[in-house]
One Martini backbone bead per residue (centre of mass of N, CA, C, O) as a GRO file, in nm:
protein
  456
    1UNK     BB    1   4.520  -7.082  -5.350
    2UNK     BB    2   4.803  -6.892  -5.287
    3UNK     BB    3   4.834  -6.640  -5.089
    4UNK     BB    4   4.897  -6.356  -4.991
    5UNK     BB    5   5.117  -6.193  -4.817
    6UNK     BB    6   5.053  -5.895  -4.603
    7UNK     BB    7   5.324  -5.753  -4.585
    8UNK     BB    8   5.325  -5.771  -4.908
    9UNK     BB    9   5.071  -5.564  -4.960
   10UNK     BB   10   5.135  -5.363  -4.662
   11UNK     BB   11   5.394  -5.309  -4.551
   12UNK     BB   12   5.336  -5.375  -4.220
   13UNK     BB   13   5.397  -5.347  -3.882
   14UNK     BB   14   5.226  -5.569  -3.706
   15UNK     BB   15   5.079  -5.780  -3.809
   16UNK     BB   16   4.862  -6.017  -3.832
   17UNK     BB   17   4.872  -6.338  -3.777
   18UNK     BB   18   4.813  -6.649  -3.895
   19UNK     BB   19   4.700  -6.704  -3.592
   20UNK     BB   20   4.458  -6.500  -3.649
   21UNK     BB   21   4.202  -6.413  -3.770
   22UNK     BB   22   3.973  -6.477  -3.982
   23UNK     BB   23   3.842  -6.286  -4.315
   24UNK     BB   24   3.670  -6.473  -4.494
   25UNK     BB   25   3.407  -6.433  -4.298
   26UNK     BB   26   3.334  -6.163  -4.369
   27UNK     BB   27   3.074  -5.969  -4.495
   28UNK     BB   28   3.257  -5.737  -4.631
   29UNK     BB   29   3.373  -5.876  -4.844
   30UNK     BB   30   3.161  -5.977  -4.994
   31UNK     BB   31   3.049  -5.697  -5.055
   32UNK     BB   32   3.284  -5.597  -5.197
   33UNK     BB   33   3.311  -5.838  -5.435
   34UNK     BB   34   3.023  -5.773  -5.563
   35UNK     BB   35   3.024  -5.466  -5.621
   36UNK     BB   36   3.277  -5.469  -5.798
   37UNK     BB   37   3.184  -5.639  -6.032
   38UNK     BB   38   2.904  -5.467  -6.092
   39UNK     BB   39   3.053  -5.229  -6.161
   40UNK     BB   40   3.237  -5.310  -6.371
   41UNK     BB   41   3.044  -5.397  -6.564
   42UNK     BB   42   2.928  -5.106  -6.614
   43UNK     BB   43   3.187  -4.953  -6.693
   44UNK     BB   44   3.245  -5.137  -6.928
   45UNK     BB   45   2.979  -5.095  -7.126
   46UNK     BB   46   2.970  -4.770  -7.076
   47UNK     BB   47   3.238  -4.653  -7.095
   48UNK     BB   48   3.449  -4.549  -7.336
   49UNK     BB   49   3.738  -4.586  -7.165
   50UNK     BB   50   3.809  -4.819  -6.956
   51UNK     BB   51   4.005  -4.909  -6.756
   52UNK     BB   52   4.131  -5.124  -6.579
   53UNK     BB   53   4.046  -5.355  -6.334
   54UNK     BB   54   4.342  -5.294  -6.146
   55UNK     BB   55   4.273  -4.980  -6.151
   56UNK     BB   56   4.006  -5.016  -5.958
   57UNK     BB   57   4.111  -5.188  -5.741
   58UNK     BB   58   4.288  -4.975  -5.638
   59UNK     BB   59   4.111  -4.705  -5.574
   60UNK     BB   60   3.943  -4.866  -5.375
   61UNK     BB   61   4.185  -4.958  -5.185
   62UNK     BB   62   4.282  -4.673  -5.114
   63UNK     BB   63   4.029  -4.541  -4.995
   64UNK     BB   64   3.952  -4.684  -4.788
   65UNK     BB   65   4.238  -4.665  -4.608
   66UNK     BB   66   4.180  -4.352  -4.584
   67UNK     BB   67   3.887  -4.365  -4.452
   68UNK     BB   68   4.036  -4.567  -4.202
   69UNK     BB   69   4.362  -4.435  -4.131
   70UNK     BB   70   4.510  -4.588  -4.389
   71UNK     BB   71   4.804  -4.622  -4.547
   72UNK     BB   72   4.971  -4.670  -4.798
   73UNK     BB   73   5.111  -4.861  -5.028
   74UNK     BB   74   5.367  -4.934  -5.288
   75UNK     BB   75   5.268  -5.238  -5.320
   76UNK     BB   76   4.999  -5.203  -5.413
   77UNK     BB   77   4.999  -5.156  -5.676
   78UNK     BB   78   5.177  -5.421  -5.747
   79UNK     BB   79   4.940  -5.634  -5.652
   80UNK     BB   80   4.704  -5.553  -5.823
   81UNK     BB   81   4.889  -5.610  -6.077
   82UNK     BB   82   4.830  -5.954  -6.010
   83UNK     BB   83   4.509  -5.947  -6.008
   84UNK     BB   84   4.358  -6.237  -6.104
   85UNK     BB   85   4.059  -6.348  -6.089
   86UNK     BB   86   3.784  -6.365  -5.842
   87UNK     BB   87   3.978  -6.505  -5.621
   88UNK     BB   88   4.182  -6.319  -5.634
   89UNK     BB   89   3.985  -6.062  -5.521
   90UNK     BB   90   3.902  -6.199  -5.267
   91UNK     BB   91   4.183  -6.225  -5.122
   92UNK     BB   92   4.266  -5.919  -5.122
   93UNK     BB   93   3.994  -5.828  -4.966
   94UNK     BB   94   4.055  -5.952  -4.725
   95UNK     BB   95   4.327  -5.799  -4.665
   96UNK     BB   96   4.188  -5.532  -4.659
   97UNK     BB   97   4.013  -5.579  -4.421
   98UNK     BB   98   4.189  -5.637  -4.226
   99UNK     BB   99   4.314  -5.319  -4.212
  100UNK     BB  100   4.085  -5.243  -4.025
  101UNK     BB  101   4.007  -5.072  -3.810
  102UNK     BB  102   3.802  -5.113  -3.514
  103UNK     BB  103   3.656  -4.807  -3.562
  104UNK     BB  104   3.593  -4.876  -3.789
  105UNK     BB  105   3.295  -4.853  -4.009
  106UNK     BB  106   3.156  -5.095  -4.206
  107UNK     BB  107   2.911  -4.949  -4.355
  108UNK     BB  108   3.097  -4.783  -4.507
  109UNK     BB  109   3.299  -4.928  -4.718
  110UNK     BB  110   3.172  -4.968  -4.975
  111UNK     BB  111   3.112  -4.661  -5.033
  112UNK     BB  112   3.469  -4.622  -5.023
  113UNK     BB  113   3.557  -4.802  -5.225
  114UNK     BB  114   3.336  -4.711  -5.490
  115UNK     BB  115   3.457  -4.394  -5.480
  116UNK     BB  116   3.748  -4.524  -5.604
  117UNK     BB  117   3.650  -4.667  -5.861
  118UNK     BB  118   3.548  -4.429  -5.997
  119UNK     BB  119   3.819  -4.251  -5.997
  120UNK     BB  120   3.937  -4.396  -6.239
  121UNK     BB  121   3.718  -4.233  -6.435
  122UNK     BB  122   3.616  -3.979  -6.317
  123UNK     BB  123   3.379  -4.050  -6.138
  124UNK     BB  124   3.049  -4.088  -5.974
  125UNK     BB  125   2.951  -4.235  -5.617
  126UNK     BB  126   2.619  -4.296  -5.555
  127UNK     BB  127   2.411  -4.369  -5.313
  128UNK     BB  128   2.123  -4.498  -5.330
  129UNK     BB  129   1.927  -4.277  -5.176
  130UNK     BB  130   2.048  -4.046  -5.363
  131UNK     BB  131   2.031  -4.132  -5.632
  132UNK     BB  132   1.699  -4.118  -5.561
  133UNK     BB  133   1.694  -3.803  -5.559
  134UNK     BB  134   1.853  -3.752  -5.816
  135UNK     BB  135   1.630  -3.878  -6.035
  136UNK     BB  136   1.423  -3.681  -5.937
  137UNK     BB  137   1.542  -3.411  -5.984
  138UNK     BB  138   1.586  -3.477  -6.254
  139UNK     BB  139   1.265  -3.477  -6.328
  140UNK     BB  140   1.107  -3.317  -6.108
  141UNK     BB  141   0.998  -3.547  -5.827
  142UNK     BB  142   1.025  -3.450  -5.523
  143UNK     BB  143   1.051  -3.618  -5.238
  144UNK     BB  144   0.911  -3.422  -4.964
  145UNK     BB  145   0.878  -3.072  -4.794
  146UNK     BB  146   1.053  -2.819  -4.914
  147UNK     BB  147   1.403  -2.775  -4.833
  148UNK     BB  148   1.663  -2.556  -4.725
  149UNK     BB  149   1.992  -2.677  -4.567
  150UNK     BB  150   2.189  -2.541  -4.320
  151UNK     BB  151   2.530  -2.492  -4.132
  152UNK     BB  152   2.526  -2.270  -3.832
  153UNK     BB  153   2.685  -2.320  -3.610
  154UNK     BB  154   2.576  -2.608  -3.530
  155UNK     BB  155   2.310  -2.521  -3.681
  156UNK     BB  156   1.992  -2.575  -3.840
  157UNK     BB  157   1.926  -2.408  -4.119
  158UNK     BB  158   1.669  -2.252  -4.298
  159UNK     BB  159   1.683  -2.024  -4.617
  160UNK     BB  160   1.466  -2.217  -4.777
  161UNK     BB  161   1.130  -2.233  -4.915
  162UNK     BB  162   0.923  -2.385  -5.097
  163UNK     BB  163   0.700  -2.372  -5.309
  164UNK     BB  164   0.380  -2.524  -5.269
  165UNK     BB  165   0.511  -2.689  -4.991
  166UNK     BB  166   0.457  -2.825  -4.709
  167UNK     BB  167   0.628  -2.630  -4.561
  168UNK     BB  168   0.456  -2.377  -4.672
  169UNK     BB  169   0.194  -2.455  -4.573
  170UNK     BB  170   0.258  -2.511  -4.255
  171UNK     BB  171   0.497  -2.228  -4.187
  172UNK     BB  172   0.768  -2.244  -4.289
  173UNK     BB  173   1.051  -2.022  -4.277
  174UNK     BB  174   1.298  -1.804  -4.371
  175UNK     BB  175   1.532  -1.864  -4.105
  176UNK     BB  176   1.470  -2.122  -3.983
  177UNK     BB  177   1.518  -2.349  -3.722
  178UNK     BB  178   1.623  -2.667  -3.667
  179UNK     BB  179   1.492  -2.852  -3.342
  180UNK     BB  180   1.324  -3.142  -3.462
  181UNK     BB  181   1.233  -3.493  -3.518
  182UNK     BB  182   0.998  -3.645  -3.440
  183UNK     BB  183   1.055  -3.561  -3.156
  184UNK     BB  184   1.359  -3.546  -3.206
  185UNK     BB  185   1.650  -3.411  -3.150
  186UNK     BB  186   1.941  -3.278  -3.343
  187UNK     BB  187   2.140  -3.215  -3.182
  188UNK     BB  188   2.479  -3.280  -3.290
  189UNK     BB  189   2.409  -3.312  -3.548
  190UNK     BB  190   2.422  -3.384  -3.859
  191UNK     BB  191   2.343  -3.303  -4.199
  192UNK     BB  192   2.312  -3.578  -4.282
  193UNK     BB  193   2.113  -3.681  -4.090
  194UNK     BB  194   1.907  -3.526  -4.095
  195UNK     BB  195   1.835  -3.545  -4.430
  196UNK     BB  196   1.773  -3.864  -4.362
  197UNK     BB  197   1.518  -3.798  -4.122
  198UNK     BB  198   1.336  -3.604  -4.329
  199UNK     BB  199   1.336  -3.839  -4.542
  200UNK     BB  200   1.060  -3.937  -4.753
  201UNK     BB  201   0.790  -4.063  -4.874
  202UNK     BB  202   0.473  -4.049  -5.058
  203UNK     BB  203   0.291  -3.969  -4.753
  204UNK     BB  204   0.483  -3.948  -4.529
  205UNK     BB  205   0.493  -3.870  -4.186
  206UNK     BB  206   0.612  -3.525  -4.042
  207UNK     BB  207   0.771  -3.385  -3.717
  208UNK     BB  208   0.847  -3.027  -3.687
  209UNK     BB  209   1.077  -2.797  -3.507
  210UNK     BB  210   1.041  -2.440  -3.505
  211UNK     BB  211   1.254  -2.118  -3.541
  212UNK     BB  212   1.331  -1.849  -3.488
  213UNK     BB  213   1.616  -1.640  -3.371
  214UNK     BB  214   1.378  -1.519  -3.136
  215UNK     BB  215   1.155  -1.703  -3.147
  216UNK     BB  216   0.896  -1.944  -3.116
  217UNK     BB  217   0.821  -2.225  -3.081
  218UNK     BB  218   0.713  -2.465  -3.335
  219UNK     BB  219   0.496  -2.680  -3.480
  220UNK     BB  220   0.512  -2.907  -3.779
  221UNK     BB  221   0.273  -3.091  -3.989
  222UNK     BB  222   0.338  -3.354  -4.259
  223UNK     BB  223   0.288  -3.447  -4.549
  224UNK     BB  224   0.481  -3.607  -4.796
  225UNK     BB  225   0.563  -3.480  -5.129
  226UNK     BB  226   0.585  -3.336  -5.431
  227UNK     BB  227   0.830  -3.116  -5.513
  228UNK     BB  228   0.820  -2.852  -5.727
  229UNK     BB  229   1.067  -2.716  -5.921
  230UNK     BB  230   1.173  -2.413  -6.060
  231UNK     BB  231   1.319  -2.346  -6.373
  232UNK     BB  232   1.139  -2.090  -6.518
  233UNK     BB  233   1.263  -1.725  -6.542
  234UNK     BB  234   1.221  -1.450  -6.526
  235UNK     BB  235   1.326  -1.118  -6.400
  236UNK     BB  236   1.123  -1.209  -6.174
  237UNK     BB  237   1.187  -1.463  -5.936
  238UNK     BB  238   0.895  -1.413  -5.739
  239UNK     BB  239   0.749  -1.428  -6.051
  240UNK     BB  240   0.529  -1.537  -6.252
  241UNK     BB  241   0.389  -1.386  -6.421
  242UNK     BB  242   0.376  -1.280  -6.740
  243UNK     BB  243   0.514  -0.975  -6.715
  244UNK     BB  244   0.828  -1.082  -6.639
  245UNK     BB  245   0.879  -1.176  -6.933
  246UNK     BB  246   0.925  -0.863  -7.016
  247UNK     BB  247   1.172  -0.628  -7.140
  248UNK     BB  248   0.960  -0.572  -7.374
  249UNK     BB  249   0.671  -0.471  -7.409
  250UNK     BB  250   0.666  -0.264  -7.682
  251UNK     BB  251   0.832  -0.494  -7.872
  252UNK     BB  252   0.755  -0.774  -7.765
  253UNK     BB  253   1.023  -0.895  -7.576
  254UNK     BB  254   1.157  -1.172  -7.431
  255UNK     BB  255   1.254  -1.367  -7.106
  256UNK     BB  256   1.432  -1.691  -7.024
  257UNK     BB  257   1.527  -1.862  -6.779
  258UNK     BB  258   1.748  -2.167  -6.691
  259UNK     BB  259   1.849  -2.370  -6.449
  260UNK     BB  260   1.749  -2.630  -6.607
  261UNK     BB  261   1.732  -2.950  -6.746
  262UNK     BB  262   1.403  -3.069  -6.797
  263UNK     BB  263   1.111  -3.202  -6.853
  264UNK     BB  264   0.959  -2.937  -6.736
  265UNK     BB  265   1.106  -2.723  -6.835
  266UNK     BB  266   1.001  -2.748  -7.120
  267UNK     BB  267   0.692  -2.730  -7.036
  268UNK     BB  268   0.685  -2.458  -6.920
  269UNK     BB  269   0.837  -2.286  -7.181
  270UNK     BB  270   0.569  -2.372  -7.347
  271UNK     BB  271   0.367  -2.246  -7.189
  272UNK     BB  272   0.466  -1.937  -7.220
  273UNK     BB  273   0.505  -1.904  -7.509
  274UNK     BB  274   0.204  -1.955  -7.566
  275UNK     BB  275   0.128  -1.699  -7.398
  276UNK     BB  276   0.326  -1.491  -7.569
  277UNK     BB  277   0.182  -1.524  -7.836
  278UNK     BB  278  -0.119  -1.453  -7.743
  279UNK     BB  279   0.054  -1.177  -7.708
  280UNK     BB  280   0.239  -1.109  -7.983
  281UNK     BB  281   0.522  -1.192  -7.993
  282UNK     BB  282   0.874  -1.072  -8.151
  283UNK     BB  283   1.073  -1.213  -7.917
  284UNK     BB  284   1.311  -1.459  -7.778
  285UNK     BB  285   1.465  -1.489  -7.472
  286UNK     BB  286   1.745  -1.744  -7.367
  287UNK     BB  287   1.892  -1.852  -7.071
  288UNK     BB  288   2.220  -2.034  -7.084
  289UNK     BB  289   2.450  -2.011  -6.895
  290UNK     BB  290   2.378  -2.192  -6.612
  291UNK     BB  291   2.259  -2.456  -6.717
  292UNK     BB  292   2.182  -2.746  -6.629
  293UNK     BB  293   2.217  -3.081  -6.701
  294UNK     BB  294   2.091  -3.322  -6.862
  295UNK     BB  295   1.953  -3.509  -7.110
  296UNK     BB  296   1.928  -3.612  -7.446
  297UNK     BB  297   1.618  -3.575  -7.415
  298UNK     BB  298   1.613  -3.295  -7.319
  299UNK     BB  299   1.770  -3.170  -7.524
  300UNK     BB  300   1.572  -3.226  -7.770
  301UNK     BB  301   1.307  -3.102  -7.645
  302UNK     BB  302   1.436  -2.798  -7.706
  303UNK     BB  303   1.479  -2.833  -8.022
  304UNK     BB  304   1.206  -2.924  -8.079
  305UNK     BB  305   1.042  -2.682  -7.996
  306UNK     BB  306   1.223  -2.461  -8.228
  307UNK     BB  307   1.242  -2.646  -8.467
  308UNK     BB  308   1.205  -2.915  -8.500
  309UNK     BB  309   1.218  -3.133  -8.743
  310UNK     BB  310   1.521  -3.333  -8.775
  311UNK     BB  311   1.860  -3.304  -8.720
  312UNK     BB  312   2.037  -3.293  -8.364
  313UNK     BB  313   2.302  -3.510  -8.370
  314UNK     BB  314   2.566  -3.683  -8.216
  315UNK     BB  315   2.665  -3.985  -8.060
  316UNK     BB  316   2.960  -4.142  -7.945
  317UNK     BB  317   3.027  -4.469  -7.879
  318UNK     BB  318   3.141  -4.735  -7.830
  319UNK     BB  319   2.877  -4.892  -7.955
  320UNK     BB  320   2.864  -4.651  -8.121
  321UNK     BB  321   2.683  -4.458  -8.369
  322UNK     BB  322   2.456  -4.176  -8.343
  323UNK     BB  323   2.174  -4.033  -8.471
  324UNK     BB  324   1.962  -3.735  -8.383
  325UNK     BB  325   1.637  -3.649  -8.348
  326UNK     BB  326   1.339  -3.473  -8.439
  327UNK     BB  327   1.020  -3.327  -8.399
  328UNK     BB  328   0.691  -3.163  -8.426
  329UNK     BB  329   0.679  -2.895  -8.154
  330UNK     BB  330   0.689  -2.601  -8.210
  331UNK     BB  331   0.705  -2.344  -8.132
  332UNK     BB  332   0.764  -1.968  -8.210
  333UNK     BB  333   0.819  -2.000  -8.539
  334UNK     BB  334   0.811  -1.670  -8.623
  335UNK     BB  335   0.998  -1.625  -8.368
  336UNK     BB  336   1.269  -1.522  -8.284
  337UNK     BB  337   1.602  -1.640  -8.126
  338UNK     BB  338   1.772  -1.591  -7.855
  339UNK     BB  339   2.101  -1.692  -7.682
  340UNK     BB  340   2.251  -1.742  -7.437
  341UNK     BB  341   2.632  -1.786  -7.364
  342UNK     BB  342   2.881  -1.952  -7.185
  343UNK     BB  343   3.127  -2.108  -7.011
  344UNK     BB  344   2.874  -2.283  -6.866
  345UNK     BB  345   2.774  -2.412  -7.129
  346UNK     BB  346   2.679  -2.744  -7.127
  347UNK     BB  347   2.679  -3.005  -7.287
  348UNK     BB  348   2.376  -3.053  -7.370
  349UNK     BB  349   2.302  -2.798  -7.383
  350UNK     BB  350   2.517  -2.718  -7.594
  351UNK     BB  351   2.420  -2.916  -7.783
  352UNK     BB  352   2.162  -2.794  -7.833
  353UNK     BB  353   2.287  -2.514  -7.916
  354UNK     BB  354   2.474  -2.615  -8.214
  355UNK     BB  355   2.202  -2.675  -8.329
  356UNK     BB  356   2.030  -2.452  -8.348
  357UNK     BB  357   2.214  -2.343  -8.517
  358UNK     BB  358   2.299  -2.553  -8.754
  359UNK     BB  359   1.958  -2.420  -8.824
  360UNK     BB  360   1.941  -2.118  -8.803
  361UNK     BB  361   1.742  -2.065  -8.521
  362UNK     BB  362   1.950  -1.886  -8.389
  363UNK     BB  363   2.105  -1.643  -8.166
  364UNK     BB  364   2.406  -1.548  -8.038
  365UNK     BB  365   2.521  -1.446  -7.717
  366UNK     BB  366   2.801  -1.371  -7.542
  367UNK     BB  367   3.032  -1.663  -7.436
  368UNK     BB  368   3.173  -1.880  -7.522
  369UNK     BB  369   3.153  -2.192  -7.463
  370UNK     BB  370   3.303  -2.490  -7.306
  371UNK     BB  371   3.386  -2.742  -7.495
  372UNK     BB  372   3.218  -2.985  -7.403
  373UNK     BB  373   3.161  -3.332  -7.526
  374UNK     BB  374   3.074  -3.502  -7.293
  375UNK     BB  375   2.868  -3.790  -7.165
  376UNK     BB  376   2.690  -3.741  -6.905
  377UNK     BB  377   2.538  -4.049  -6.734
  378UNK     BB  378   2.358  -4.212  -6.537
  379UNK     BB  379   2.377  -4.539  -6.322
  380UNK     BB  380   2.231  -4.833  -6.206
  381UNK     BB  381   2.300  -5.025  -5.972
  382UNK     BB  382   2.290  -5.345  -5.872
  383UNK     BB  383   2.154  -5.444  -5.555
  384UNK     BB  384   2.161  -5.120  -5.430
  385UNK     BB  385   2.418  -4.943  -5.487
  386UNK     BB  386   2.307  -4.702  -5.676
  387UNK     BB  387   2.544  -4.479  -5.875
  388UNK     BB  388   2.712  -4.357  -6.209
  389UNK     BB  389   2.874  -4.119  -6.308
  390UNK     BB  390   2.957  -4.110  -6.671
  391UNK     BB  391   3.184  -4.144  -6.974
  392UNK     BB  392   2.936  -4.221  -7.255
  393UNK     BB  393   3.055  -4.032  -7.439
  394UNK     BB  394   3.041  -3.792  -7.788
  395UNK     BB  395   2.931  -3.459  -7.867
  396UNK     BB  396   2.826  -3.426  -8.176
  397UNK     BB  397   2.736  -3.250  -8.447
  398UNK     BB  398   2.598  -3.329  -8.742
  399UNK     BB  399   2.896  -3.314  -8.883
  400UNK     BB  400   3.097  -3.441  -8.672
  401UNK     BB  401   3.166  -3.196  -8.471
  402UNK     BB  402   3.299  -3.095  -8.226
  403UNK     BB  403   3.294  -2.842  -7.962
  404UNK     BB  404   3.594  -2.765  -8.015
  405UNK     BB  405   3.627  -2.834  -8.388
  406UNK     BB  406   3.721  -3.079  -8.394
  407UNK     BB  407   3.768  -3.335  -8.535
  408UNK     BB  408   3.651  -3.655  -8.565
  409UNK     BB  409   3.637  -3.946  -8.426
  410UNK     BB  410   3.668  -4.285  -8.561
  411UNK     BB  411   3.761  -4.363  -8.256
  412UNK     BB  412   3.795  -4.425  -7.981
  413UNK     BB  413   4.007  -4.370  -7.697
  414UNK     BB  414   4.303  -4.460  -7.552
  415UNK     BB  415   4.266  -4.203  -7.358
  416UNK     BB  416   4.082  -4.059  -7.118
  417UNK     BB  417   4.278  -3.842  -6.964
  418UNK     BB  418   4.295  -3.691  -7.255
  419UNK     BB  419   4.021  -3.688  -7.375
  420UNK     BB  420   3.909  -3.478  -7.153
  421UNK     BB  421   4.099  -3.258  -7.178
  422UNK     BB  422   4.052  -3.196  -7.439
  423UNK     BB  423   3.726  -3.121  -7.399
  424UNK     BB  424   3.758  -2.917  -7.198
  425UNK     BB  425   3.998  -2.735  -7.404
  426UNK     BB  426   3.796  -2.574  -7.592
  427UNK     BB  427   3.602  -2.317  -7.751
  428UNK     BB  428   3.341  -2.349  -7.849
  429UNK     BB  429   3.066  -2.196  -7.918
  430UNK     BB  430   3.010  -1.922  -8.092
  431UNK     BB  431   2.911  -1.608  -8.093
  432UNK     BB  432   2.760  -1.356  -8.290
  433UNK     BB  433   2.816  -1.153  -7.992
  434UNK     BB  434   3.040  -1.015  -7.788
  435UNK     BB  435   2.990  -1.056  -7.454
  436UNK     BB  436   3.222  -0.913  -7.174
  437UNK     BB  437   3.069  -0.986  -6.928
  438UNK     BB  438   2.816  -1.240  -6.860
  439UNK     BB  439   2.758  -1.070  -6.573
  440UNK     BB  440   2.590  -0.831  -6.785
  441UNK     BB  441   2.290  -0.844  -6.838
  442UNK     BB  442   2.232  -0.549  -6.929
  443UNK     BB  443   2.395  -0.545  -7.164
  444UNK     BB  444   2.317  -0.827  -7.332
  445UNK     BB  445   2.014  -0.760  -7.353
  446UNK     BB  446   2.035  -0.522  -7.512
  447UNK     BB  447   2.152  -0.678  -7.789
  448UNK     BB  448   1.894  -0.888  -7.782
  449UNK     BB  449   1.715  -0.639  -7.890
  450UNK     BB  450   1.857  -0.559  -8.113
  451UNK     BB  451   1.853  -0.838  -8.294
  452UNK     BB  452   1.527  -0.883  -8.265
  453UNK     BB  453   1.449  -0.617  -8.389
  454UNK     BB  454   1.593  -0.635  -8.654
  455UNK     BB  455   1.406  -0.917  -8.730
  456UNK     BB  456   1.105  -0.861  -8.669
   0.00000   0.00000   0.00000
């Protein structure tokens, strides 16, 4: 096949020419070859409505030469979409690679490819490391130490150590500073390599020496575990007590925050109710204004929880529509539920709220949702490249109406950069009771109280 000239794809004076190495066995091409081949095929399968082939190329393309110091040019654009099939791909690949200067690190080229290639449907490419510590968290199952680090004027400061975990059992403080990993010095280090020398497998032993900003160097000896972190929590952060979630005592008024919705999560909130319960227990406040959103298992799994067995809502996919249902598992059946909810109140979250609505099992207080449809969801990509989180779906309510109101669509969109746009910019689900601003807790509890109160 005829090669393309590389002036001609990349107009730039002073190329190497014809009779300098060739990139033909460059490793980095197989690399970036293999990688794209994989990754587009996860993305047309997955993604509601995938860009084309030659501008997941081109943006693969972009950033790649921007993260090298190399400026692209106008003829790229223009290069790439005549570029058809496998072999023509990786002959591009090679001039591509040719433009890489010397200094640039190619160990790093793939996975700034592939977050250009992400890029092209506003996905986001995550390398395989984290993709592997983001699984854990979301299940709730993160391997390591229990610390979170930030980058303090040069400084690798620990401003929190969670409980429970290894770093908090060894008697690392909030406040310290780390200044060794496994007796080598992390001086210099940015904070990705430190969180890199720190991440390991669970049962995996590691040696870290901190100390107070005025106090005595420290050593401590761990070894890695699963460390789960808290994510339903009553009025007071720093107690677990039952007695922490209660707003009205005298009422028996409950109240619990989600920072997240994951597995743990519903487990948790399920535990807490049936303690509640067992006290008699006569209305129950969940706040979702800023809860992360998990997946659509998470999403079921919370109305499940409060509402029992019935249809929970439709996920429109490019493979087709789909009906979700609950199952018998609710707890505090007899007892009535308030939902904070505001404009953070997004994604699967929102979804859970508007099935919870549309079966009448609970009243909303706070301010309109986010009116997010986008189903984002993580897919792991093949030969250890990473993952990539797609918007692989379209979340609507039990009657096939989106979160923003508007009808449901027949089919897929023709453009998914409108159809983007048009999802994250409708009105969401109202509430019952509008108080702005959402972040006027006291506010809205009082609201939570009187309408829980009246119910009950």
């Amino acid at each position: 096949m005829r090669s393309i000239p590389r002036t001609v794809i990349f107009g730039l004076v002073g190329f190497i020419g014809a009779s300098s190495l060739s990139f033909a066995d460059d490793p980095t091409v197989g690399r970036l070859h293999q990688a794209f081949a994989l990754t587009v095929e996860v993305i047309h399968q997955q993604h509601v409505d995938p860009p084309a082939r030659q501008e997941l190329l081109l943006r693969g393309a972009r950033q790649l030469l921007v993260q090298a110091g190399v400026q692209p040019q106008q003829e790229l654009a223009r290069q790439t979409s005549e570029v058809v099939g496998s072999q023509a791909e990786r002959a591009f690949l090679e001039e591509l690679v040719s433009q890489l200067p010397e200094k640039y690190d190619r160990s790093s080229a793939r996975d700034h490819f592939l977050a250009g290639v992400a890029s092209a449907c506003r996905a986001t490419y995550v390398p395989y490391t984290d993709y592997q510590v983001n699984m854990q968290l979301r299940e709730n199952r993160y391997e390591g130490i229990g610390i979170q680090l930030a980058m303090n004027d040069g400084v690798v400061a620990i401003p929190k150590v969670f409980p429970k975990g290894p770093a908090a059992r060894g008697g690392i403080q909030d406040g310290d500073i780390l200044v060794s990993v496994d007796d080598v010095s992390i001086e210099g280090e940015s904070l990705a390599e430190v969180v890199k020398r720190l991440r390991g497998v669970r049962g995996a032993a590691v040696s870290v020496e901190v100390k107070q900003p005025a106090g005595k160097l420290r050593q401590i000896d761990m070894v890695r575990e699963v460390v789960p972190f808290r994510t339903v929590f009553g009025t007071d952060e720093e107690s677990e007590e039952l007695d922490s979630y209660w707003i009205s005592a005298e009422k028996k008024i409950a109240y619990a925050r989600l920072t997240q919705l994951h597995g743990s999560t519903i487990r948790d909130l399920q535990d807490v109710a049936q303690k509640l319960e067992a006290q008699r227990c006569r209305g129950l406040v969940i706040d979702l204004r800023e809860t992360q959103p998990g997946t659509i298992r998470h999403a079921l799994m919370l109305v499940d929880l409060l509402v029992g067995q019935g249809k929970a809502g439709v996920v429109d996919r490019a493979s087709g529509r789909r009906e979700h249902r609950t199952r018998a598992h609710m707890v505090l059946d007899e007892v009535p539920v308030v939902l904070l909810t505001g404009r953070q109140t997004r994604g699967v979250v929102e979804w859970a709220v508007a099935s919870l609505k549309d079966r009448k099992r609970v009243e909303l207080v706070g301010a309109a949702t986010a009116g997010q449809s986008m189903l984002l969801e993580p897919f792991e990509l093949p030969e250890r490249l990473g993952g990539i989180q797609l918007w692989s779906g379209t979340l609507l309510r039990m009657d096939g109406r989106k979160m923003t109101q508007q009808p449901a669509p027949s089919r897929p969109p023709q453009s998914h950069l409108l159809e983007m746009r048009a999802a994250t910019g409708g009105f969401g689900i109202q509430p019952d009771y509008l108080i702005e601003p959402t972040a006027d807790l006291d506010r809205i509890l009082q609201k939570a109280v009187e309408v829980l109160d009246s119910e009950a």
